[in-house]
C-alpha positions in Angstrom: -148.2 13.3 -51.1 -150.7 10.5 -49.3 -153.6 12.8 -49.5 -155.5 9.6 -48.9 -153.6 9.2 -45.4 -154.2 12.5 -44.1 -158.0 12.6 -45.2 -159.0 9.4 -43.2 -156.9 10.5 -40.2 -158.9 14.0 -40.7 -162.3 12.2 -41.1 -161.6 9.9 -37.7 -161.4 12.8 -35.7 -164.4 14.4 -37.0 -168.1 13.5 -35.6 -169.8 10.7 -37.4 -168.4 11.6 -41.1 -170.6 10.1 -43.5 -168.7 11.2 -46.7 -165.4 13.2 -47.3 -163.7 14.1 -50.5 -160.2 16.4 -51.3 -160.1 18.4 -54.5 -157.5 20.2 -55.4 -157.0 22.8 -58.4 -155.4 21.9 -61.6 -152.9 23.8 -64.1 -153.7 25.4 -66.4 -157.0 25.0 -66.8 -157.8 25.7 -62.7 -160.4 23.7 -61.9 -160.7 20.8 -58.8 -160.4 17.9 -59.4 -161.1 14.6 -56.6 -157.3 13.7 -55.5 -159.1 11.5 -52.4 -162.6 10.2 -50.9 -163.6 8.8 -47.8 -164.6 6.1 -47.4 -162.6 4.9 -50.8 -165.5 3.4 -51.8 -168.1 6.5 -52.1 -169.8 7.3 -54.8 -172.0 10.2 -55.7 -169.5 13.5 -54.9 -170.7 15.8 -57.5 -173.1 17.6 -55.3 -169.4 17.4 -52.6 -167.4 18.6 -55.6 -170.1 21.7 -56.5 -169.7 22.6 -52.7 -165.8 22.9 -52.9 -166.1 24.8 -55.8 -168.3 27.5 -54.5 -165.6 27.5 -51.7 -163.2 27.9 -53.7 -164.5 30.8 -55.6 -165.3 32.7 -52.7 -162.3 31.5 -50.5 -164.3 31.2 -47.0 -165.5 28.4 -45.5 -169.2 27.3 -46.8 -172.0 25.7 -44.7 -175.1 23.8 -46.9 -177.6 21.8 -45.3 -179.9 19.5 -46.5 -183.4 18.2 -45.5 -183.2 14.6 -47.4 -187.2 13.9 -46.6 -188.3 11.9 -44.2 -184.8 10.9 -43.4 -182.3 13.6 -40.9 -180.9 16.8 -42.4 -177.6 16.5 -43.3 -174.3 19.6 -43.2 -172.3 19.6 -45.9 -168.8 21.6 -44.8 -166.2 23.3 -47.0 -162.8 24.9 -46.3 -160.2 26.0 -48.2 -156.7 25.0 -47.3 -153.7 27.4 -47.6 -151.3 24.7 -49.0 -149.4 24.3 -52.5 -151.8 23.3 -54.8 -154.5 24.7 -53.2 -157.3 22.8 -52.2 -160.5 22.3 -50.8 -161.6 19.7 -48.0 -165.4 19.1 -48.0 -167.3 17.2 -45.3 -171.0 15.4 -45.2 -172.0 14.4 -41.9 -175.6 14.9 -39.6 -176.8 18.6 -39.6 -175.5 20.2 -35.9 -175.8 23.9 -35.9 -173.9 23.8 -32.5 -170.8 22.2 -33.5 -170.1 24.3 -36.8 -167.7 26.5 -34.9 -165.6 23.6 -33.7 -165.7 21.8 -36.8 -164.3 24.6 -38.5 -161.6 24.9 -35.7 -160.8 20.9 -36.0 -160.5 21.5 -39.9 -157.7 24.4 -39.0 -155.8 22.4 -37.2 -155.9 19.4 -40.3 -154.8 22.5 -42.7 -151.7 22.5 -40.4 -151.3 19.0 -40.7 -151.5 19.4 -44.4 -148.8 22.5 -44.6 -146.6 20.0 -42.8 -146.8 16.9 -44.7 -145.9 19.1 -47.7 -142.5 20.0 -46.1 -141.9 16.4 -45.6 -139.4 14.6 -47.7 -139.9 11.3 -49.7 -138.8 9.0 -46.7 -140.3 11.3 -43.5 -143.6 10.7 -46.1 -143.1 7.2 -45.9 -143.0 6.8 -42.8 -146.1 9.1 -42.3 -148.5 6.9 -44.0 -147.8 4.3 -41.7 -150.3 6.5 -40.0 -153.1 5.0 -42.6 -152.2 1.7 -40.5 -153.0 2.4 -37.4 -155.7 1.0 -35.3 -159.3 2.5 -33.8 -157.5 2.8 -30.2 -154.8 4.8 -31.5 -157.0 7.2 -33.2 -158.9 7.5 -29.9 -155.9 9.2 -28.6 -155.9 11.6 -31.1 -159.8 12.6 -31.4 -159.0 13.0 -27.8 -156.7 15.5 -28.3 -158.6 17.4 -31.0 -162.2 17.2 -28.5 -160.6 19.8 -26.4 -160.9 22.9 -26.7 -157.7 24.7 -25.0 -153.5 23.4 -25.9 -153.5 22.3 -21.9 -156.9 20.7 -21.8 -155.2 18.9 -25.4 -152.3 17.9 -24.0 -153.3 16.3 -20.9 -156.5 14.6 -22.5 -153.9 13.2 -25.1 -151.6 11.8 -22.4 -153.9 10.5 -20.3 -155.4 8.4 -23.2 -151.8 7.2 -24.1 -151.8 5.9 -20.3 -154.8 4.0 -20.7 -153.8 2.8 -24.1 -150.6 1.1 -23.0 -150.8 1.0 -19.8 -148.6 3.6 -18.1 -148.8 4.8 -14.9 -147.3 8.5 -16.1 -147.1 10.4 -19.4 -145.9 13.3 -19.8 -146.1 15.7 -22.8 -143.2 18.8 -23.0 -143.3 21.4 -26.2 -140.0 22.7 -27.1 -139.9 26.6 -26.0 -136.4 27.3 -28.0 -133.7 25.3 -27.1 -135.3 24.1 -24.1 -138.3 22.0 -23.5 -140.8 22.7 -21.1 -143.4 20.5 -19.2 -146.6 21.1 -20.6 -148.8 18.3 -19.0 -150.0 14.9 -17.4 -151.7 12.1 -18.0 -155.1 12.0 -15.4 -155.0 15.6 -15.1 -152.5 15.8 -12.5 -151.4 19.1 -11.1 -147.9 19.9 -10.9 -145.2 23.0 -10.2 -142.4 23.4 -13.1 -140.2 24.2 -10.1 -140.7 21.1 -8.2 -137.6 18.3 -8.6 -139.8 15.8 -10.7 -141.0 18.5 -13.5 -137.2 19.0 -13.4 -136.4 15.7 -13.9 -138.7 14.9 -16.8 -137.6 18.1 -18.5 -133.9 16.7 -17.9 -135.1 13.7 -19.8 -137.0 15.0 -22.3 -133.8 17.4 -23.1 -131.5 14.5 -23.3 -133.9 12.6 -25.6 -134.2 16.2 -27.8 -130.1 15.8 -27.9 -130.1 12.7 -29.6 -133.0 13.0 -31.9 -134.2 9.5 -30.9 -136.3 7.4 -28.9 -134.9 6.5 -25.4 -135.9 3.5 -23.4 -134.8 3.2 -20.3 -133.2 0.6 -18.4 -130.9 0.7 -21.1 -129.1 -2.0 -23.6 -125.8 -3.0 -22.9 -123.2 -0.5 -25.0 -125.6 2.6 -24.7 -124.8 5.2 -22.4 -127.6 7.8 -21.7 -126.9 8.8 -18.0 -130.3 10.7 -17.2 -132.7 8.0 -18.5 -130.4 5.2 -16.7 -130.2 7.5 -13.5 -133.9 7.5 -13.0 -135.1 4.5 -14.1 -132.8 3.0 -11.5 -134.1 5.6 -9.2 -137.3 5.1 -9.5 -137.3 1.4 -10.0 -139.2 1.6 -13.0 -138.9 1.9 -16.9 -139.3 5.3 -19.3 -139.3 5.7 -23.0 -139.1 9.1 -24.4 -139.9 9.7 -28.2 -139.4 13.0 -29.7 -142.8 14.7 -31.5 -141.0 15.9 -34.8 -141.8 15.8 -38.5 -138.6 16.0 -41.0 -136.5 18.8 -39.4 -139.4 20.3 -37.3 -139.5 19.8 -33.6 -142.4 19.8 -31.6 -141.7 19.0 -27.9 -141.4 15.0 -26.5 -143.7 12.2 -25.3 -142.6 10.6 -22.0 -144.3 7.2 -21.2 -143.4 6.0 -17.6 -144.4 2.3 -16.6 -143.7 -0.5 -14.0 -142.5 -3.4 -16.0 -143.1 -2.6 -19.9 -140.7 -2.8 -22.6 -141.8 -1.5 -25.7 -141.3 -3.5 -29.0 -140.1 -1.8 -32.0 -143.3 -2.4 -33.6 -145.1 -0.3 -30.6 -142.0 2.6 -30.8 -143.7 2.7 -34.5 -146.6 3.2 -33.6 -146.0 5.9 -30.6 -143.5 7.5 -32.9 -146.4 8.1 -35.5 -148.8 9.0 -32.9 -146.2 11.7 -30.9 -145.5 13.1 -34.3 -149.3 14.0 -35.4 -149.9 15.0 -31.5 -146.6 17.6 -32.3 -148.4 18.9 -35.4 -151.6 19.2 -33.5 -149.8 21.0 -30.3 -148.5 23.1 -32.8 -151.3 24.3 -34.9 -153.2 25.1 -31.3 -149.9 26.8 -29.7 -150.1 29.2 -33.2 -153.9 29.9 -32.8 -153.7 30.9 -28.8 -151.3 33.1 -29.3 -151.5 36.8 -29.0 -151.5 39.4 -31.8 -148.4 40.8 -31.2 -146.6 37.4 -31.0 -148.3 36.7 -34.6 -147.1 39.8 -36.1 -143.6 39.3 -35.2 -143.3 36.1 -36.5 -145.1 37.5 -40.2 -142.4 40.2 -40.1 -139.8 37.3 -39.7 -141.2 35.2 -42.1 -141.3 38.3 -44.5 -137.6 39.1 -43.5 -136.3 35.8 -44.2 -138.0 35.8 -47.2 -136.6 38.9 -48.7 -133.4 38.3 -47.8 -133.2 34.6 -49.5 -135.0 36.2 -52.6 -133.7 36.5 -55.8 -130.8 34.1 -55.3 -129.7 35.8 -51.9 -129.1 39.3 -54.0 -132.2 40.3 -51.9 -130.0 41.3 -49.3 -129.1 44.2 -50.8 -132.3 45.2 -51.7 -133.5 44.4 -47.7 -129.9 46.8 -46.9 -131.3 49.5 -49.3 -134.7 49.5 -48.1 -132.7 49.8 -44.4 -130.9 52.9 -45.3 -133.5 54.6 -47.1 -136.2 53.3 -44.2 -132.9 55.5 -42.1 -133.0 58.5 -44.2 -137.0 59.1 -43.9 -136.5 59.0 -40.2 -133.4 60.9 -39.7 -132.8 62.9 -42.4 -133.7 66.3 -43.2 -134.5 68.6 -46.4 -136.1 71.8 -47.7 -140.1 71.8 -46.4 -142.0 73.3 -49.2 -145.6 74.9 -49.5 -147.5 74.3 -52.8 -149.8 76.7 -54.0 -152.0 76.9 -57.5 -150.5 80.2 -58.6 -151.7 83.4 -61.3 -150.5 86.4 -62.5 -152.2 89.6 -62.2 -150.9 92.8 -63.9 -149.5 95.5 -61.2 -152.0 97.8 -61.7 -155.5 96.6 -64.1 -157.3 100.1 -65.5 -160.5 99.7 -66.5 -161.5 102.1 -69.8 -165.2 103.2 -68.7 -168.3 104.9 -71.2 -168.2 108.6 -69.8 -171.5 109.4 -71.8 -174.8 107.1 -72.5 -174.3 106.2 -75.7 -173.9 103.9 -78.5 -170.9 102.1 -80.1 -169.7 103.4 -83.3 -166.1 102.4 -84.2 -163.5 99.6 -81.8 -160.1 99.4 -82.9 -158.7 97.2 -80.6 -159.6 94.2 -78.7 -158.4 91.9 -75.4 -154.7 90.5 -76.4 -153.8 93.3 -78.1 -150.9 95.5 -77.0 -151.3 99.3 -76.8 -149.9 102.3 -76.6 -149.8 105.6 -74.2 -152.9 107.8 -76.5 -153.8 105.1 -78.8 -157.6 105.5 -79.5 -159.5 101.8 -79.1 -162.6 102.7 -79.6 -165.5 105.8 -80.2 -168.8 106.3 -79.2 -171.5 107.4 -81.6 -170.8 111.8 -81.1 -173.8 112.8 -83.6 -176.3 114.0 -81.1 -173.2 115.6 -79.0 -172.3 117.6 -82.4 -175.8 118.9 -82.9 -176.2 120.3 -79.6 -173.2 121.6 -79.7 -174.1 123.8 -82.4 -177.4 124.5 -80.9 -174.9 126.1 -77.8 -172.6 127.9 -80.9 -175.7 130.1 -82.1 -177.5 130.8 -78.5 -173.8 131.6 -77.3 -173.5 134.0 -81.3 -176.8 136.0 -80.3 -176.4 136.4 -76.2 -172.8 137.8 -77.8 -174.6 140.5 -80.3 -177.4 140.9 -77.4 -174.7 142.2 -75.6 -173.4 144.7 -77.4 -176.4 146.1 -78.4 -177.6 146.5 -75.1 -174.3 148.1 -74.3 -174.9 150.5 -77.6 -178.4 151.8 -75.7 -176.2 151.6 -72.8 -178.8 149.4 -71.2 -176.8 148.7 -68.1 -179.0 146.2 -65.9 -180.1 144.4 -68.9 -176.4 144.0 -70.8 -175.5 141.9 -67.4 -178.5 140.0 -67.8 -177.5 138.9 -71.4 -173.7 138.8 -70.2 -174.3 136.1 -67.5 -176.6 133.9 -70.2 -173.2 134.0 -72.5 -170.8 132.5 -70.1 -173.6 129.9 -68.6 -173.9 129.2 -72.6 -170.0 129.3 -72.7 -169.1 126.9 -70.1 -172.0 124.4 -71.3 -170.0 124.5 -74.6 -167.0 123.8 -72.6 -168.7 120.7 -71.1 -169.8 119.4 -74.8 -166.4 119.9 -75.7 -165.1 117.2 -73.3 -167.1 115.2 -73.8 -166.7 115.0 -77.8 -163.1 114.6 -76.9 -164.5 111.6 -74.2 -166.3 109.6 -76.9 -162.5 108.8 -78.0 -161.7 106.2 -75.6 -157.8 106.3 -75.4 -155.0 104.0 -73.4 -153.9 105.5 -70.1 -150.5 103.5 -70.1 -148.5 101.4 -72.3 -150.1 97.8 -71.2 -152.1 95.1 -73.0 -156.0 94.7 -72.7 -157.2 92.2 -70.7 -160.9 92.3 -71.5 -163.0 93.8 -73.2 -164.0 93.5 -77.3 -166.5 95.4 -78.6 -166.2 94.8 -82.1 -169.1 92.3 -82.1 -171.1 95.0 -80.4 -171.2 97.6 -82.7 -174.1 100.4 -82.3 -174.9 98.4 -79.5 -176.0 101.0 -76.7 -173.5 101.7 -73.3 -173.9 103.2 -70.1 -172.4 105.7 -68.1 -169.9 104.3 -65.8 -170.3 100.6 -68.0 -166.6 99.6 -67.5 -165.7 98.6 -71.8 -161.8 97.5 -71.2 -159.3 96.4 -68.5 -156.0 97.2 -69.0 -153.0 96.3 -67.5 -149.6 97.2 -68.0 -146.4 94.7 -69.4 -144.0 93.6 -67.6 -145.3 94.8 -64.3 -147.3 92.0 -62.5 -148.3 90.2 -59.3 -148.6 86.6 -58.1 -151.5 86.0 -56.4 -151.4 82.5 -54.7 -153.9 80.5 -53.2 -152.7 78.8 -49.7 -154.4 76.1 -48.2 -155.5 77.1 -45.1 -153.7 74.4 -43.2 -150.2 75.7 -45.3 -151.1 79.0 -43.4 -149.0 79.1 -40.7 -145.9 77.8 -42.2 -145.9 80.9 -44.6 -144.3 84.0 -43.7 -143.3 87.6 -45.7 -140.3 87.5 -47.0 -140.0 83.8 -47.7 -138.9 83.2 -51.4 -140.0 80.4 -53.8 -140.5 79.5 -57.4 -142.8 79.4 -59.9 -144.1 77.1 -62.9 -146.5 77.8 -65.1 -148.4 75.9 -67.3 -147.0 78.1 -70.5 -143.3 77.3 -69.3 -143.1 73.9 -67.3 -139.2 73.9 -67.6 -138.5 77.3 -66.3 -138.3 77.9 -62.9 -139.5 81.8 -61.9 -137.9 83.3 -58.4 -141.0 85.3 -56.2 -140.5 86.7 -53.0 -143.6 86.4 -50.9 -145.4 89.8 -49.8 -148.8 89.6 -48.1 -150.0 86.6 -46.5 -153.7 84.9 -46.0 -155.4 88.5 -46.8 -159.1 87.5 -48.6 -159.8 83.7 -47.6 -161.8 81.8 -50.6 -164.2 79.0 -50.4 -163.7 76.1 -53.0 -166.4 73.4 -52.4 -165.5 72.2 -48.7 -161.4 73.6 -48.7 -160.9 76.8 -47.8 -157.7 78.7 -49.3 -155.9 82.2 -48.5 -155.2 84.8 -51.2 -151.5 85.4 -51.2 -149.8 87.7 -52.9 -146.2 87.5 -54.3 -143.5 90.0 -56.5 -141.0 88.3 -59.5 -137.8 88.8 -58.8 -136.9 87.6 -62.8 -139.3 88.7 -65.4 -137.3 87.7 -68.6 -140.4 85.8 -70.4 -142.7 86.7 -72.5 -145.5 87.0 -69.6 -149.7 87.7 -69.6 -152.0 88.0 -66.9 -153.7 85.7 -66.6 -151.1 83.0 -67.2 -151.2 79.8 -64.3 -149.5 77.5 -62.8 -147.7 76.0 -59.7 -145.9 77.8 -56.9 -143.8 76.4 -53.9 -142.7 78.5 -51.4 -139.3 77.6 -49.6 -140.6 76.8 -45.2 -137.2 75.5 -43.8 -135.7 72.8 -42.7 -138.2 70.1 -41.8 -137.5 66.0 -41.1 -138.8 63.8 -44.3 -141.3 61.8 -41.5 -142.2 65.2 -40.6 -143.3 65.8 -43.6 -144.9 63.1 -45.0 -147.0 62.5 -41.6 -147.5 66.1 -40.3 -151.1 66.2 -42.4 -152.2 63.2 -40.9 -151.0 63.9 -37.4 -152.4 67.2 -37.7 -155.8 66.0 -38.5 -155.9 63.2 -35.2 -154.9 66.0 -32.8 -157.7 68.0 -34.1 -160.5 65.3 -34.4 -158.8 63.5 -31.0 -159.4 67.3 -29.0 -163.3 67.1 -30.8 -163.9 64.2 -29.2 -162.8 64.8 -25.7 -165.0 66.0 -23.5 
């Protein structure tokens, strides 16, 4: 590519451009290296070169000015360009703050220019450098059409320059709108209707010339036969030339010259074939920028499309069909809506074993994990003192007894009642130490398995009355207890079925039926979840409390966009109501 060619061209249509250079990265090692300067003969780029590397890195466009003394500040400009290899254009010209915006914008539309010439084949980039050749006057044209601002303010600056260049009295400029071409503008700003007969008429002409993919002049040569040029030149007693804006296979729109008495040479149909084919690549890379967002995203997703379907050797139409049917699927189809839920097992019922007396710890026989038995003693409390007192009761009950009777021997009536109601208040205290020697034997309730409790580290270790010393909870006989997302809520119902993995068995799959829903809610950091409780409906595992895992509980039918999307359509209904007023 005549990266030389394009940077001059982009240089003469830049404000006083002192210095210019184009780097571009190289394999492997990545780095830019100078492919073209401007003027050929500057020196001194290294401080342009550090510029397009800093660009480079950070892929945006950089601005650095410079205060050289005495002497102006100048702006040096770079811009990355999206073109294959990438590179960087960097600028040096006088410091203007105000014109940064529109250098950027005229450094845009080169980056078009660029992405076109890299299309262009070995011949159509032959005949492009011709561009390299081409006088001050016809570069005024096209600094004329980059100087404004709008595509119709372009256009008609551009053709009313060409009119003044070769002294037309009309030019017209139409851009190809499909397969049509419509009038776009004038040359000396001249206002006209599309719907009139003579926008017509140049349209017809400009179509014709778009036909043959070639300049027309017009009165025509003897042999050729192009009835709408001939028809209107001889209508309008005067002579037109229309040269298609185009670059390899790419059309643009056409350039329509209209004048008096001229008949351009083939050396002037070069150069107006060069200059409509850079004013096509400019109209272009403006049309692109004016257009709307929506217009811009529908020709990405065509790009994209056309993209993937050519890929991999044009297999990646399948792959495009595939994504197709299962893009179908997630709209249409329907499946099995299922609520997850961390999950636990509790045992059916959970007895807590509790110190009937204050007391100490003397002997523990058993500890949490183990399995017990109906009567099985787990552990005793310390029954000394209960003994002594016990025998203190024996005697005082041994002498009210022989009190008695001897006051019944002097038949001492009043007082042998006396003595006979302090034997049965010592009798029924000995009942009470009785039970309670028989409490400090702490025995199961149920056949079950303790869940807590070991007090065979805590032996002699003093306990209270009512201290809870053991949970137990029976085997085989448990409940789920699930915890529901509070936004899950209203999807779950009783009576809805589900299953269950837990972490001890992740391959088995355990049926529950759902019982009570959302009855104790439960605050974990800033989500809120609902204690729900569940029965097995298989319990053929060797199963603890305690045990965890994951639960999913069987909704309904429910669309697969449904249920990928209903959290987040859920959550913009609520924060959309919040900020209504």
């Amino acid at each position: 590519m005549n990266y030389l060619a394009w940077l001059d061209l982009q240089c003469r249509m830049l404000p006083k451009v002192q210095r210019a250079i184009l780097a571009v990265t190289t394999e492997p090692s990545q780095e830019l290296s100078i492919v073209a300067s401007w003027p050929p003969q500057s020196s001194a780029t290294e401080q342009l070169l550090s510029t397009a590397t800093l660009a480079a890195s950070r892929q945006a466009p950089v601005v650095n000015v410079m205060d050289q003394g005495g002497e102006a500040s100048v702006m040096v400009l770079a811009k990355p360009l999206a073109c294959t290899p990438p590179a960087v254009v960097v600028v040096e010209l006088p410091a203007q703050h105000q014109q940064q915006q529109l250098l950027l914008q005229l450094l845009a539309w080169g980056e078009s220019w660029l992405q076109l010439l890299a299309q262009q084949t070995p011949a159509a980039q032959a005949q492009t450098d011709t561009v390299a050749e081409l006088s001050e006057q016809d570069y005024s044209v096209l600094s004329a059409a980059c100087g404004a601002p709008q595509l119709q303010d372009s256009v008609e600056a551009a053709a009313t320059s060409l009119a003044q260049l070769f002294g037309c009295e009309r030019v017209a400029i139409g851009l190809q709108q499909g397969d049509d071409v419509l009038l776009q503008g004038l040359s000396h700003n001249t206002p006209f209707d599309v719907k009139t007969n003579m926008a017509r008429a140049l349209e017809e002409l400009m179509a014709e010339s778009l036909e043959h993919d070639q300049a027309i002049q017009a009165p025509l040569a003897t042999g050729q036969t192009y009835p709408m040029h001939q028809h209107y030149a001889q209508l309008h007693n005067t002579h037109v030339c229309s040269i298609p804006m185009q670059l390899q296979e790419q059309r643009f729109g056409v350039l329509l010259l209209q004048c008096k008495a001229t008949v351009f040479s083939a050396a002037e149909l070069q150069r107006l074939a060069a200059l409509a084919s850079f004013l096509g690549a400019l109209f272009q890379a403006k049309r692109q920028g004016e257009r709307s967002l929506i217009a811009r995203a529908g020709d990405a997703m065509r790009g994209t499309w056309g993209a993937a379907v050519s890929s991999y050797e044009g297999r990646g139409r399948y792959l495009v069909a595939a994504a197709i049917v299962a893009l179908a699927v997630l709209l249409l189809g329907s499946g099995n809506y299922r609520v997850a839920a961390p999950a636990k097992l509790e045992g059916l019922i959970q007895r807590a074993v509790v110190a009937p007396i204050d007391g100490y710890v003397a002997k523990a026989h058993a500890r949490a994990g183990e399995t017990v038995s109906l009567g099985q003693i787990i552990a005793e409390l310390d029954d000394n003192e209960l003994k002594l007192e016990y025998r203190r009761l024996q005697n005082q009950h041994d002498e009210y007894q022989q009190q008695y009777r001897k006051e019944l021997a002097d038949r001492n009536l009043a007082q042998s009642q006396i003595v006979q109601a302090q034997m049965a208040q010592a009798a029924a205290e000995l009942r009470l130490l009785e039970q309670q020697l028989k409490r400090t034997q702490l025995s199961v309730p149920f056949d079950g398995v303790i869940i807590e409790g070991d007090l065979s580290r805590s032996l002699g270790a003093p306990v209270s009355k009512g201290q809870v010393l053991f949970e137990i909870a029976p085997l085989n006989e448990y409940r789920l207890v699930l915890q529901v997302d509070e936004r899950d809520v209203p999807h779950v119902q009783s009576g809805q079925r589900g299953r269950l993995y837990l972490n001890a068995y992740p391959d088995n799959a355990i049926a529950f039926e759902v019982k009570d829903v959302a009855t104790v809610y439960q605050l974990d950091g800033a989500l809120i979840s609902y204690r729900t409780e569940a029965r097995l409906l298989a319990n053929d595992l060797f199963l603890r409390p305690g045990m965890q895992g994951l639960a999913k509980i069987e909704v309904g039918k429910r669309r697969y966009s449904w249920m990928l999307t209903h959290r987040l359509w859920d959550w913009l209904s609520l924060k959309l109501w919040a900020w209504l007023p």
